[in-house]
KEVO-563107 format. One record per residue (C-alpha): residue number from 1; chain; x, y, z. Coordinates in nm, 3 decimals. Example, Ala and Ser with C-alpha at 12.3 -4.5 7.8 and 13.67 -1.06 7.14 Angstrom:
<rs>
     i   ch         u         v         w
     1    A     1.230    -0.450     0.780
     2    A     1.367    -0.106     0.714
</rs>
This chain:
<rs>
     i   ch         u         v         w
     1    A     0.000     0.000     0.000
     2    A     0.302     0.244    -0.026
     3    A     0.419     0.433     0.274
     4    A     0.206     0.480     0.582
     5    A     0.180     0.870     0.654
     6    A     0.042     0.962     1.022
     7    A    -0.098     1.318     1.100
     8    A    -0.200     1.417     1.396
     9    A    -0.442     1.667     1.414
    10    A    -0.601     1.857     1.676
    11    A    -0.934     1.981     1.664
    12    A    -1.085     2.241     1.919
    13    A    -0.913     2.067     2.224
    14    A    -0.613     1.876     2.338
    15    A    -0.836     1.577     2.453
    16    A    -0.980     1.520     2.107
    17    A    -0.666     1.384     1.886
    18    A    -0.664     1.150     1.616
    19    A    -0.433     0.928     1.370
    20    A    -0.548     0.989     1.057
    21    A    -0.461     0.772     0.753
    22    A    -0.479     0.386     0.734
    23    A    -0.403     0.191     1.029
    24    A    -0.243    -0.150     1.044
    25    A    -0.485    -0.415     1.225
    26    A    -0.450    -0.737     1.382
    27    A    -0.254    -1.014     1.171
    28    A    -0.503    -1.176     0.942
    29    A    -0.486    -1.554     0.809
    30    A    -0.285    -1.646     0.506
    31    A    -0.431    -1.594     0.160
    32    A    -0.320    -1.655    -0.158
    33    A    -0.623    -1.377    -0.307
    34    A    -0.805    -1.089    -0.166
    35    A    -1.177    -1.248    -0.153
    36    A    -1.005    -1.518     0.078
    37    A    -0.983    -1.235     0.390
    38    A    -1.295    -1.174     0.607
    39    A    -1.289    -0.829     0.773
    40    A    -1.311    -0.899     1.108
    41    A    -1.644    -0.899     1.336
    42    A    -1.562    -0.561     1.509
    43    A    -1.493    -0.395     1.216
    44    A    -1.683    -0.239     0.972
    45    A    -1.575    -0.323     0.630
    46    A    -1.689     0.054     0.546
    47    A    -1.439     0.191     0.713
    48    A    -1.150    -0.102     0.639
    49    A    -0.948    -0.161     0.333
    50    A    -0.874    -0.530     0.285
    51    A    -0.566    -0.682     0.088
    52    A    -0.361    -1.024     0.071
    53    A     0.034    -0.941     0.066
    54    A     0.274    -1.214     0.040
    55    A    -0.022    -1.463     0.087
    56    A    -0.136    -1.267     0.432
    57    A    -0.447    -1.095     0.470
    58    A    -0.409    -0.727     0.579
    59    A    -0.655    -0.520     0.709
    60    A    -0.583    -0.171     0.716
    61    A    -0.846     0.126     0.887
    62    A    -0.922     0.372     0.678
    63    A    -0.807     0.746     0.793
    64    A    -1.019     0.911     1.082
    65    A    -1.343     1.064     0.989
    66    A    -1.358     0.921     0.646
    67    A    -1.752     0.898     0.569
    68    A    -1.965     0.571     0.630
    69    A    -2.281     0.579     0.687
    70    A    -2.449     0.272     0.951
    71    A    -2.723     0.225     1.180
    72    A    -2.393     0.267     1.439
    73    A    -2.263     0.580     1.291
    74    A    -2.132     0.811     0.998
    75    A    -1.816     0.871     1.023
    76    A    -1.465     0.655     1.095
    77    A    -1.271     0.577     1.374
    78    A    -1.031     0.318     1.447
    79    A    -1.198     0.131     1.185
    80    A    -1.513     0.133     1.348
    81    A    -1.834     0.371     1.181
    82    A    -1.919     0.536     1.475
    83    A    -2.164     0.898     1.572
    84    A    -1.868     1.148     1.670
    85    A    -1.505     1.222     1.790
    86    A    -1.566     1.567     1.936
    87    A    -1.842     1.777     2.066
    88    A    -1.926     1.965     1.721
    89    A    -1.988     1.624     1.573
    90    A    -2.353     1.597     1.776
    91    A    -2.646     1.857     1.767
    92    A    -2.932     1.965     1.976
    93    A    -2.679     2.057     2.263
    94    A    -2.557     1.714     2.297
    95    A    -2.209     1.629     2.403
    96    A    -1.953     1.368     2.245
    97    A    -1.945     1.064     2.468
    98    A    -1.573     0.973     2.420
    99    A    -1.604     0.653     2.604
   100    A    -1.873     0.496     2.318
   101    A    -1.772     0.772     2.083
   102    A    -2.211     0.799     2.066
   103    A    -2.370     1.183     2.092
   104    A    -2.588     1.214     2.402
   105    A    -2.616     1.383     2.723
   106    A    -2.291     1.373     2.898
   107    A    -2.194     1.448     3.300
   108    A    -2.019     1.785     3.206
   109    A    -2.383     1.891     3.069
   110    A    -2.624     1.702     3.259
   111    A    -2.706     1.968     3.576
   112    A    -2.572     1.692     3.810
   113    A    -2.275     1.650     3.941
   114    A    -2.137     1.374     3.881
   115    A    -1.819     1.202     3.780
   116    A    -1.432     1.399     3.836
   117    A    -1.675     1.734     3.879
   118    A    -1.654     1.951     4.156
   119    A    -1.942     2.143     4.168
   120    A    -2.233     2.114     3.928
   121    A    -2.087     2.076     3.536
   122    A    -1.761     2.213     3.633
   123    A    -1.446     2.097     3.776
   124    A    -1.215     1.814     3.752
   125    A    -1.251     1.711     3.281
   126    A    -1.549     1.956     3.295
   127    A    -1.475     2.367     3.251
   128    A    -1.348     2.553     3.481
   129    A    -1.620     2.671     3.790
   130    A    -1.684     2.985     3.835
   131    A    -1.651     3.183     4.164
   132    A    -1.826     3.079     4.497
   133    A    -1.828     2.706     4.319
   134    A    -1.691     2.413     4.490
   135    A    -1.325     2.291     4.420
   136    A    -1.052     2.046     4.486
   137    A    -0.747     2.240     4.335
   138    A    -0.666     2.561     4.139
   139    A    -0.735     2.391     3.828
   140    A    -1.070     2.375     3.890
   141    A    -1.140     2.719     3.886
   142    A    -1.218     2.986     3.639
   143    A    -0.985     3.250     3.841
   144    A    -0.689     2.921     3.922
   145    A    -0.808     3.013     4.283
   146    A    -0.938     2.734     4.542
   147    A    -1.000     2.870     4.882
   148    A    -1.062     2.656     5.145
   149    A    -1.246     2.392     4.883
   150    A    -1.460     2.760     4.732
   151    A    -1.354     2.930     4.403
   152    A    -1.278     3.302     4.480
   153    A    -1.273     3.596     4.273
   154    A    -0.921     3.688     4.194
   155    A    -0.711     3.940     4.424
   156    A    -0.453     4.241     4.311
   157    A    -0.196     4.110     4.540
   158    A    -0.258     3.721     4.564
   159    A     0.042     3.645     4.329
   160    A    -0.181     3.522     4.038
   161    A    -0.147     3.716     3.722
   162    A    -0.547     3.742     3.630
   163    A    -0.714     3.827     3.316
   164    A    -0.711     4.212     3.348
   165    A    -0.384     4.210     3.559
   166    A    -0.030     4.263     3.387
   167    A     0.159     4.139     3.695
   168    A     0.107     3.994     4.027
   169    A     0.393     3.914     4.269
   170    A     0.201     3.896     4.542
   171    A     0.409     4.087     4.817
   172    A     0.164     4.387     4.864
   173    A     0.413     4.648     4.793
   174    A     0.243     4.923     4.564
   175    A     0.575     5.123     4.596
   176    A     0.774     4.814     4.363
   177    A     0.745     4.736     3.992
   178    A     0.351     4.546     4.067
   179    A     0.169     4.814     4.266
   180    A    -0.011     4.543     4.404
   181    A    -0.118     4.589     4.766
   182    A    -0.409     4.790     4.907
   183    A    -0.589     4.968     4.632
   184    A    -0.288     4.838     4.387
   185    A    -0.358     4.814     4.024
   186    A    -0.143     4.469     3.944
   187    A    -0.020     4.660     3.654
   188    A     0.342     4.742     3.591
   189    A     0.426     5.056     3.764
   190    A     0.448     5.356     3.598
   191    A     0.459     5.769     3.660
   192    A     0.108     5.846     3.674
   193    A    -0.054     5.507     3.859
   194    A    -0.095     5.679     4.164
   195    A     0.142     5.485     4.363
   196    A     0.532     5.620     4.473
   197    A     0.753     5.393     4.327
   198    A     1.040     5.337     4.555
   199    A     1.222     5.044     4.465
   200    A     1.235     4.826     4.184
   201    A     1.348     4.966     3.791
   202    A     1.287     5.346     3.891
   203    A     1.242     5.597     4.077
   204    A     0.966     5.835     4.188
   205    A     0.952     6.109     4.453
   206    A     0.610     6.132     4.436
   207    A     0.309     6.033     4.211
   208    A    -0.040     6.166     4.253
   209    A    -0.168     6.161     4.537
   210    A     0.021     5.868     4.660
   211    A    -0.230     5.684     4.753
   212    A    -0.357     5.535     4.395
   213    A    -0.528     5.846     4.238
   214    A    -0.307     5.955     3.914
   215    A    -0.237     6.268     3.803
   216    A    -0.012     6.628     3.856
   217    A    -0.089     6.762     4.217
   218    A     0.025     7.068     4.387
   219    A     0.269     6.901     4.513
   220    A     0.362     6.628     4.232
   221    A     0.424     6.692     3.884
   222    A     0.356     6.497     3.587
   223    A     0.746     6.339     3.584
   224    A     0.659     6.208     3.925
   225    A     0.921     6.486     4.076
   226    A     0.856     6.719     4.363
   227    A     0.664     7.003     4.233
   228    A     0.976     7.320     4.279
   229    A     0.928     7.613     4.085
   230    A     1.202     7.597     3.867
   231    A     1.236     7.285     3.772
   232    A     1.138     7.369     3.422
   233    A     0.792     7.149     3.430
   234    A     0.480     7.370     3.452
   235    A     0.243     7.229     3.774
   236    A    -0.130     7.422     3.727
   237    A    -0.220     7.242     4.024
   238    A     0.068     7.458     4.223
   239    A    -0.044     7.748     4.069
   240    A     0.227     7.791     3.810
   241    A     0.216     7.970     3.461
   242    A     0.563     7.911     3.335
   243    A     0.872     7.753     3.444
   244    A     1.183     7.781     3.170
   245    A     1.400     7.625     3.467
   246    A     1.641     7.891     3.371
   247    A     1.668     7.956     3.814
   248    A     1.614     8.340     3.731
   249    A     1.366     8.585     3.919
   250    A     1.494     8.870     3.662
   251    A     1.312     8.712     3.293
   252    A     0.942     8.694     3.220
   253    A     0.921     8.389     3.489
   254    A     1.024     8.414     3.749
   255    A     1.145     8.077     3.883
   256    A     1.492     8.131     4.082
   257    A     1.487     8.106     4.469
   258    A     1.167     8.255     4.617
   259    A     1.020     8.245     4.276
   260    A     0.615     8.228     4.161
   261    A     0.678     8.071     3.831
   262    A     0.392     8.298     3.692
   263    A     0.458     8.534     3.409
   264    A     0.619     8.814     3.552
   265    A     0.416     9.155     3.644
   266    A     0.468     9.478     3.769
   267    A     0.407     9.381     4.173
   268    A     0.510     9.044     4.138
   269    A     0.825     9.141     4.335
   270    A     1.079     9.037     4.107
   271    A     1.290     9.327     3.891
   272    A     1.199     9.232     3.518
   273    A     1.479     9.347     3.358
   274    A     1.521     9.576     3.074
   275    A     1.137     9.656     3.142
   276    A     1.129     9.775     3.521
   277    A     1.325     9.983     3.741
   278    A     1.257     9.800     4.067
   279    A     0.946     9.561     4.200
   280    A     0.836     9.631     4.567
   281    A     1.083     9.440     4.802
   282    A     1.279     9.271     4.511
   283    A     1.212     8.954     4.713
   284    A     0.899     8.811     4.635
   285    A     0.702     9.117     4.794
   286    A     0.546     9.299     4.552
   287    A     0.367     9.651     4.525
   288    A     0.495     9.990     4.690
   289    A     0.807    10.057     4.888
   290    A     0.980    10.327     4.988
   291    A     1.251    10.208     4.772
   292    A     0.977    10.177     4.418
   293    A     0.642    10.328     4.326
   294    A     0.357    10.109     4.236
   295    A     0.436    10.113     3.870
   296    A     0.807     9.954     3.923
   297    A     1.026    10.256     3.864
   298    A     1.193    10.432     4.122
   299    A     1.010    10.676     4.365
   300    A     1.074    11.047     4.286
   301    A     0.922    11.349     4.398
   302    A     0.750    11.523     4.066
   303    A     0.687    11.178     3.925
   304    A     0.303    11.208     3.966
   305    A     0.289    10.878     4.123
   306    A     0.206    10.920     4.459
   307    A     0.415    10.716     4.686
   308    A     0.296    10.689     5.062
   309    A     0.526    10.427     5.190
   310    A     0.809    10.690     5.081
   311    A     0.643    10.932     5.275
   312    A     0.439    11.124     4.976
   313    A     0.127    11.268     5.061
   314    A     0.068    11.385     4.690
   315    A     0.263    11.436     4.384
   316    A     0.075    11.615     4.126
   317    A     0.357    11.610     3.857
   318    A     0.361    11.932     3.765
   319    A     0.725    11.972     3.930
   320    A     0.622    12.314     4.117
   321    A     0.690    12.384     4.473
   322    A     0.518    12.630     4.532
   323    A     0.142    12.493     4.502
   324    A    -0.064    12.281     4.713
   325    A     0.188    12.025     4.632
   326    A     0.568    12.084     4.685
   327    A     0.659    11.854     4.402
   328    A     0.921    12.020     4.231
   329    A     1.303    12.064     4.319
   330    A     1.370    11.928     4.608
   331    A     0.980    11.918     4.685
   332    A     0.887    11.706     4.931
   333    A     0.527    11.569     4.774
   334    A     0.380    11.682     5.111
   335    A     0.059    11.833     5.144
   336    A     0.148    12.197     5.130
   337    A     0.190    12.347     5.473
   338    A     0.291    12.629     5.743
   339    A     0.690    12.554     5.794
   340    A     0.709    12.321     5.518
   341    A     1.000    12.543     5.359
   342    A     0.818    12.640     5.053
   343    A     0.619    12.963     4.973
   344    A     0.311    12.875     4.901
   345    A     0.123    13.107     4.707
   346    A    -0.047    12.932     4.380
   347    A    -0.344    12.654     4.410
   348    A    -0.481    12.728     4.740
   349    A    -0.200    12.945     4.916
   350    A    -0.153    13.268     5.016
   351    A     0.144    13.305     5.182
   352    A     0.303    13.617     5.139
   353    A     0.639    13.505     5.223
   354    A     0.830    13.151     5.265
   355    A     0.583    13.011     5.593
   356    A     0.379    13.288     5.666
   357    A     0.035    13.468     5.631
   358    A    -0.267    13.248     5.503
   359    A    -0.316    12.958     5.718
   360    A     0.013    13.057     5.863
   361    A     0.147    13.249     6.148
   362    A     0.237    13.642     6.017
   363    A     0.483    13.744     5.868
   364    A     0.754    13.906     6.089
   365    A     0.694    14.209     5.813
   366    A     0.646    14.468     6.118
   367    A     0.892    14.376     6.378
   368    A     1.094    14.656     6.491
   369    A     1.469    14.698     6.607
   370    A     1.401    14.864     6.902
   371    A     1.701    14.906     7.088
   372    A     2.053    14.819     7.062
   373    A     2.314    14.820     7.367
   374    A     2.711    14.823     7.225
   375    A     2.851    15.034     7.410
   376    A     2.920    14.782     7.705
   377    A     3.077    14.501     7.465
   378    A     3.059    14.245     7.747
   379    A     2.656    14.300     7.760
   380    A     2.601    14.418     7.396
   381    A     2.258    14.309     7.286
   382    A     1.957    14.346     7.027
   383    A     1.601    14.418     7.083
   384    A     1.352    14.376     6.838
   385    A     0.947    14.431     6.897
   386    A     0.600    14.342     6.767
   387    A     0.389    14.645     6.722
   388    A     0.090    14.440     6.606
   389    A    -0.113    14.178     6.819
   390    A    -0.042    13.901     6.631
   391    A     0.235    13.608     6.677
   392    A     0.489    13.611     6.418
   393    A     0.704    13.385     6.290
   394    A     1.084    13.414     6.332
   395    A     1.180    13.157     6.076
   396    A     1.416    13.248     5.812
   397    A     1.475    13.548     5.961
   398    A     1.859    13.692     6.029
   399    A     2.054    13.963     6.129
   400    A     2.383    14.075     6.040
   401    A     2.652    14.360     6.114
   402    A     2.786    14.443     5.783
   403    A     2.704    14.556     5.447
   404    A     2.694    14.278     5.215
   405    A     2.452    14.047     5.415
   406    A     2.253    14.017     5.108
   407    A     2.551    13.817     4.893
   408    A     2.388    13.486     5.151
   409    A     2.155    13.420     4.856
   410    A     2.522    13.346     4.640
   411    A     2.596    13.045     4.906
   412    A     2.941    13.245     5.023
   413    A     2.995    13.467     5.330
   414    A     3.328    13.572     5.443
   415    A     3.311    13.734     5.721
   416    A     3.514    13.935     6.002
   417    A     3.592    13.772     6.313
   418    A     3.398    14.050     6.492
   419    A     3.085    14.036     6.237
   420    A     2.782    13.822     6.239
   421    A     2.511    13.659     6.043
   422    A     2.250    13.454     6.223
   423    A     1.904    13.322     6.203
   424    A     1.659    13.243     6.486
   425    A     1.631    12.891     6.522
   426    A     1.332    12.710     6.364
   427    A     0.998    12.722     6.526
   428    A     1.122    13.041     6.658
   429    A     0.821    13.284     6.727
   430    A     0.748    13.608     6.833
   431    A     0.439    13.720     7.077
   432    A     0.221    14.021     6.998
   433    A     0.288    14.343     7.138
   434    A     0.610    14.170     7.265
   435    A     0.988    14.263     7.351
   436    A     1.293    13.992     7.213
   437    A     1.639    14.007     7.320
   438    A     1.944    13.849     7.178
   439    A     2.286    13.867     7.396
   440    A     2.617    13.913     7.182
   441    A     2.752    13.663     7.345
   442    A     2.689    13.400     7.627
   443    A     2.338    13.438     7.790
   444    A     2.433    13.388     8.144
   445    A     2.692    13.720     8.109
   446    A     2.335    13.870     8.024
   447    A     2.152    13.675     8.296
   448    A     2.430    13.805     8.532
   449    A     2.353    14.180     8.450
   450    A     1.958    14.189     8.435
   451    A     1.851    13.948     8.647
   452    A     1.724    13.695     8.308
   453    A     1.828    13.539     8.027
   454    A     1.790    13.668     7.707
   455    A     1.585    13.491     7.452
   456    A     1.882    13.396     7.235
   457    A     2.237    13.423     7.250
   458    A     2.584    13.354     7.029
   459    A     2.701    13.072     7.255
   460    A     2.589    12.726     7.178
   461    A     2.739    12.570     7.520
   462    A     2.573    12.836     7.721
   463    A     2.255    12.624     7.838
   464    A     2.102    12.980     7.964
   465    A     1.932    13.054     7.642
   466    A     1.879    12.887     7.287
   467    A     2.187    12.976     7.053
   468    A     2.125    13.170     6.710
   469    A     2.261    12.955     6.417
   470    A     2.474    13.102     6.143
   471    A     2.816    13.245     6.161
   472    A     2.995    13.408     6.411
   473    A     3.250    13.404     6.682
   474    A     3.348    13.460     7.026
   475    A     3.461    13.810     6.908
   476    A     3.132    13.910     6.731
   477    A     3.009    14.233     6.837
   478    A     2.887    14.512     6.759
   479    A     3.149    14.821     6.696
   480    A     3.062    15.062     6.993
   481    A     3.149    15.422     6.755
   482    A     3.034    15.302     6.398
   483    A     2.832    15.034     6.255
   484    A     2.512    14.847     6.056
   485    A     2.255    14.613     6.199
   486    A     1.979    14.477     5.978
   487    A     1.687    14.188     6.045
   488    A     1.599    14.035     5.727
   489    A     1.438    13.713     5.570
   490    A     1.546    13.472     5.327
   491    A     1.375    13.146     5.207
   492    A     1.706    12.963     5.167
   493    A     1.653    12.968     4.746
   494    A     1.584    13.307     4.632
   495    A     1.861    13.484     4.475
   496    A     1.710    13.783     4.691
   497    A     1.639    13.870     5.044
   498    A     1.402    14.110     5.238
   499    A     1.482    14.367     5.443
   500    A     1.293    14.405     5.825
   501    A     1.455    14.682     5.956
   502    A     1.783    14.833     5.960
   503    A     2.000    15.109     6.167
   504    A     2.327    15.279     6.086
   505    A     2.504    15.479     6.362
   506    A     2.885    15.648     6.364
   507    A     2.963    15.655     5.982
   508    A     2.739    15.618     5.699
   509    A     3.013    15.502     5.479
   510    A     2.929    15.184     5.685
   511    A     2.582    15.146     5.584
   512    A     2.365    14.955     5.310
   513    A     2.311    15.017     4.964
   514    A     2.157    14.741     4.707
   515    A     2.105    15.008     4.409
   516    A     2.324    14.850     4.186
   517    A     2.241    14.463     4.287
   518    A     2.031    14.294     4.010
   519    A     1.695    14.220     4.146
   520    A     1.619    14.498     4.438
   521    A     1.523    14.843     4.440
   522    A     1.697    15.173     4.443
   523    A     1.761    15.239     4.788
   524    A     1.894    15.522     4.967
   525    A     2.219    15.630     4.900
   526    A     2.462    15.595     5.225
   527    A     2.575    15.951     5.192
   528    A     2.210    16.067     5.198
   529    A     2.126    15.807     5.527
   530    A     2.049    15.925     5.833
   531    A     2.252    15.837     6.160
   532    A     2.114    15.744     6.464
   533    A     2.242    16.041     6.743
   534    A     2.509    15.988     6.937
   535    A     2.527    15.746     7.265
   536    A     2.792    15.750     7.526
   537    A     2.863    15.454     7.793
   538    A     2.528    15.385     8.045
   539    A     2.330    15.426     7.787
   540    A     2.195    15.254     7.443
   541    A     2.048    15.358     7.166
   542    A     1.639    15.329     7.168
   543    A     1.339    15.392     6.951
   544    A     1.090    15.645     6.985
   545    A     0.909    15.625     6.660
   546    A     0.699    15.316     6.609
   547    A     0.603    15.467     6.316
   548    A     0.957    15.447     6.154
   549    A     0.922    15.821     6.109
   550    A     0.972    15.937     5.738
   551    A     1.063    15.626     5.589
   552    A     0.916    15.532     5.257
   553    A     0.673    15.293     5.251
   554    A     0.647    15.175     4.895
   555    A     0.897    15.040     4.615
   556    A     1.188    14.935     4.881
   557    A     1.349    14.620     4.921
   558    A     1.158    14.565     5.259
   559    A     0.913    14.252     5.315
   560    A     0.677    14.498     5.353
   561    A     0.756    14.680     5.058
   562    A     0.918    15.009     5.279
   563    A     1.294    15.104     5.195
   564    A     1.436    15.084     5.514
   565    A     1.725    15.296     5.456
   566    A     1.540    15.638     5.416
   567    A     1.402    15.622     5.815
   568    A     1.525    15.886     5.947
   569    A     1.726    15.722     6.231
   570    A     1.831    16.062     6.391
   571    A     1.490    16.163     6.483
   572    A     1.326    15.808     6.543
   573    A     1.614    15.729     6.813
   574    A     1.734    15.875     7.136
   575    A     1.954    15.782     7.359
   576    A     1.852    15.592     7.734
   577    A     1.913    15.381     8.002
   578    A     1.929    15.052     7.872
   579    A     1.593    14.905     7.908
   580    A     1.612    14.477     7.737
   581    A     1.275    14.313     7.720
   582    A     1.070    14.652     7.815
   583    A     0.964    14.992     7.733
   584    A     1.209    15.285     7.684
   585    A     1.246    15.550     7.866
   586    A     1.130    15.797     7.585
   587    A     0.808    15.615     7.500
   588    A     0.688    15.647     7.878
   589    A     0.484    15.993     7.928
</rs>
C-alpha cells in the first residue's frame, strides 16, 4: 500500500486527537487472493481496506473521519463507523461521549454532578467553575483560585497574574514594579498610577496623590518629581504659569529662589529686567516701597505717582513747589503746609512770604529793632518788637553787622571775626505786642547783668538761652562808635532777600546800599542816610518812633515793601538807660 503517513491533528481541544490515515490491524490468516480475507467482526468493512500481501491478509483502517454511513454511525474511527469524535460532531446541545464515541447527554452537561466534577458541570474534565463554586485544586477554577475547597474571585496582590492584571507578585508592595497591595492596580508601575515607586526599575519622589489616584498635584508633577518652581515642568495644580528652569527671578518667569513661576508683572516682586526699574521688596514682595512706586520705577518726587510708603502725601507732577503740592526741586510731595520750607502762594496758598500769612502764622513784616546796647561790649545786645497783636514767625529770619549780608543768597559769606550773620532757630516765634532780646555773646553774662536770660544768645554751650545759628565768633560784636545792623528774611533759594529793619550809627560810609544789585530796588544812598544820634557809655540807643518816622513805605526792598534805609534814624532814636525786654524811657509819658 506504499508508505504509511500519520498526522495528527487537533481539533478544538487537546483531549480530542486523532491518527489519521490507514491503520495497520490485527494479523489476518494467510491468503493466496483478496476475496479469501474476512474483515473482522468488530470492524466495519466501510471503514477497512482489505488486501492479501505475500499470501497474508491485511486489514488496514481507513483514515479518521472518512464517511460511512451505519445504523452505528457516519463517520470513521479506528476502523469502526461510529456517531462522533468531538463535541461539534452531535447537535441539539448534545455532548460527544468519548467513552462509546455515541452523541448524548454527557456528566459535564447534565445539571448533576457527577463524575471527576466539583461542583455542578464544572471541575475536575469539565470547565473551569466559576466563583463561589466548589473545588478540589486551582485547576478547577475559572480565576486558578481554590480557597478553602470555594472558588474566589481573583485578588490584586494574591500572586496570580489574572485576566485584566499585567503582573502579580504577590508581596503587597504598591511602591515596587507590581503596585499590588491595598488599592494596587497589578499593573506594571508607571509615573502616573498613583502609587510612589520606591524600589524596583525606577524611581519616583512622588506620584499623585500617593495613595492610587493619578495625576499632577500641587505638590507632584507629571514626571513624578517634587513640584519646585524651577524645575522647568509647569504644575497648574501649584499654581504655576511658566517655568523655563532657567533659576532666574529677573526674565518673564520668574522661577529662581523665592520664585512664583507665573509670568512676571509689575508687583510680582521680582525686577523684570530691561522693562522695570525696581518691583516692591525685590524679594517676592510685591507693590509699593519706599525704595519703588507702584508702577516699578523708582520713587521720585514730581513723578506724579504718589508714593505713601516713601512718605508722599501727593505728587501732582507738575514739578512746582510752590502749590498745594511741593513737588518740584527738592519738593517734598507733602501736602502743602505752614513751615514746610516752601512759599506757598499758587493753588490754594496765600502766603506772602516763605511760611507765613494764610493759614500761617504772620509774617515778621512789622517787627521793629528797638534798641541796641554796644557800648558795654561784654553786655552788647539786640532788641527787636512786635507792634501788632499778632504772633509772628521768626523763621528764616537773620541779622547781620555788615554791608553785604545780602551776597547769603550766592551760598558764600566771608566774614570778620567781629561780624555776624544769624538766624533764629526754627519754630522760633514772636508774641504780639512783645519785647525779644538776643545777647552778643553767652546768655548767662546777660543773665548776670539783668537778672534773666535773654531769649537767644551767640554761645551754643551756654545752656542759659537757645543759641542763634549762622556764623559768628566769640569776638562778634557790635562796633561801639560806627556800625550796621539789619533783620531780614530769606527762604534759603531766592537769589534775593528782604529787608525788616535796619539802623546805621557812627559813619554812613558803613551802611547799606543794594542800588546797583540785580533784582532789588533803588535804595537810599549811604551819603544821603540818616545816623542814629550819638550814645555815650550807660546808655543805648532806643526807639521812639513806632512809626519808623519818614521812611518810605512803597517800592523798597523791605518785606513789607518800605525802603528801610530812608528812616530817618536821627529823629526816630534817642539815647537811654538801657531798658532789654521793656519799654524805653522815651516812649513812657
Amino acid at each position: 500500500m506504499g508508505d504509511l503517513r500519520l498526522v495528527v491533528l487537533c481539533v478544538f481541544a487537546v483531549a480530542h486527537c486523532s491518527v489519521k490515515g490507514p491503520k495497520p490491524m490485527d494479523a489476518a490468516p494467510q491468503c493466496s487472493q483478496v476475496s479469501e480475507c474476512s474483515v473482522p467482526n468488530d470492524k466495519d468493512p466501510q471503514c477497512v481496506s482489505t488486501d492479501c500481501s505475500d499470501g497474508i491478509c491485511e486489514f488496514l483502517a481507513l483514515e479518521e473521519r472518512t464517511p460511512c454511513l451505519s445504523d452505528t454511525g457516519v463517520i470513521c474511527s479506528d476502523g469502526v463507523c461510529v456517531q462522533c469524535l468531538i463535541d461539534l460532531d452531535c447537535s441539539d446541545g448534545q455532548e460527544c461521549i468519548q467513552a462509546t464515541k455515541t452523541c448524548g447527554v454527557g456528566h459535564c452537561t447534565n445539571a448533576t454532578q457527577d463524575g471527576d466534577e466539583t461542583d455542578v458541570n464544572c471541575g475536575g474534565s469539565c470547565m473551569p467553575c466559576d466563583t463561589g463554586n466548589g473545588c478540589l485544586a486551582p485547576e478547577d477554577c475559572e480565576s486558578q483560585i481554590c480557597d478553602m475547597g470555594i472558588c474566589a474571585a481573583p485578588v490584586c496582590g494574591d500572586g496570580i497574574p489574572q485576566s485584566g492584571e499585567f503582573c502579580d507578585d504577590g508581596n503587597q508592595d504598591n511602591h515596587d514594579d507590581c503596585p499590588d497591595g491595598p488599592g494596587g492596580t497589578c499593573s506594571v508601575g508607571q509615573c502616573g498610577d498613583g502609587f510612589v515607586q520606591t524600589k524596583g526599575s525606577r524611581i519616583e519622589e512622588c506620584d499623585g496623590d500617593g495613595v492610587g489616584t493619578p495625576g499632577v498635584t500641587a505638590e507632584c508633577d507629571m514626571n513624578c518629581m517634587t513640584t519646585v518652581c524651577g524645575d522647568g515642568v509647569i504644575n497648574s495644580n501649584n499654581n504655576e504659569t511658566c517655568d523655563d528652569g532657567n533659576d532666574s527671578n529677573s526674565d518673564a518667569c520668574p522661577d529662581g529662589p523665592g520664585g512664583s513661576c507665573q509670568a512676571a508683572f509689575c508687583g510680582d516682586g521680582f525686577v523684570l529686567l530691561g522693562v522695570e526699574e525696581c518691583d516692591g521688596d525685590g524679594n517676592g514682595n510685591g507693590g509699593e516701597t519706599a525704595l519703588c512706586d507702584d508702577d516699578c520705577t523708582f520713587p521720585t518726587c514730581g513723578d506724579g505717582n504718589m508714593n505713601f510708603s516713601a512718605g508722599e502725601t501727593c505728587d501732582d507732577g507738575n514739578l512746582e513747589v510752590r502749590d498745594d503740592c511741593p513737588d518740584g526741586p527738592a519738593g517734598t510731595c507733602r501736602v502743602a503746609s505752614c513751615n514746610d520750607g516752601f512759599w506757598h502762594v499758587l493753588g490754594s496758598g496765600q502766603e506772602t512770604f516763605l511760611d507765613c500769612d494764610g493759614s500761617c502764622l504772620a509774617c515778621p513784616r512789622n517787627l521793629l529793632l528797638s534798641e541796641l546796647q554796644v557800648f558795654d561790649t561784654a553786655v552788647q545786645y539786640i532788641e527787636y518788637y512786635n507792634p501788632t497783636p499778632q504772633t509772628v514767625t521768626l523763621e528764616n529770619t537773620y541779622l547781620a553787622d555788615y554791608n553785604t549780608y545780602y551776597e547769603i543768597t550766592q551760598g558764600t559769606v566771608t566774614l570778620d571775626p567781629s561780624d555776624f550773620l544769624v538766624k533764629f532757630p526754627d519754630g522760633a516765634t514772636m508774641g504780639g505786642n512783645g519785647y525779644g532780646v538776643v545777647m552778643l555773646g553767652d546768655g548767662t553774662t546777660f543773665q548776670t547783668a539783668h537778672g534773666f536770660p535773654p531769649d537767644f544768645d551767640l554761645s551754643p554751650a551756654d545752656t542759659v538761652s537757645t543759641a542763634m545759628s549762622g556764623t559768628y565768633t566769640p569776638m562778634s560784636r557790635v562796633g561801639p562808635l560806627e556800625e550796621m545792623v539789619v533783620m531780614f528774611v530769606w527762604d534759603g533759594s531766592a537769589p534775593r532777600v528782604y529787608d525788616i529793619d535796619y539802623l546805621v550809627f557812627g559813619n554812613t560810609a558803613l551802611g547799606m546800599d543794594k542800588s546797583s544789585v540785580v533784582g532789588y530796588a533803588m535804595e537810599t544812598s549811604p551819603v544821603m542816610q540818616s545816623l542814629m544820634p550819638p550814645t555815650f557809655t550807660g546808655r543805648s540807643y532806643q526807639r521812639c518812633d513806632f512809626s519808623e518816622g519818614t521812611e518810605r513805605k512803597n517800592s523798597g526792598n523791605g518785606l513789607s515793601g518800605h525802603d528801610e534805609t530812608s528812616e530817618n534814624l536821627f529823629d526816630t532814636f534817642r539815647p537811654g538807660l538801657p531798658t532789654p525786654r521793656a519799654t524805653n524811657d522815651c516812649l513812657i509819658p
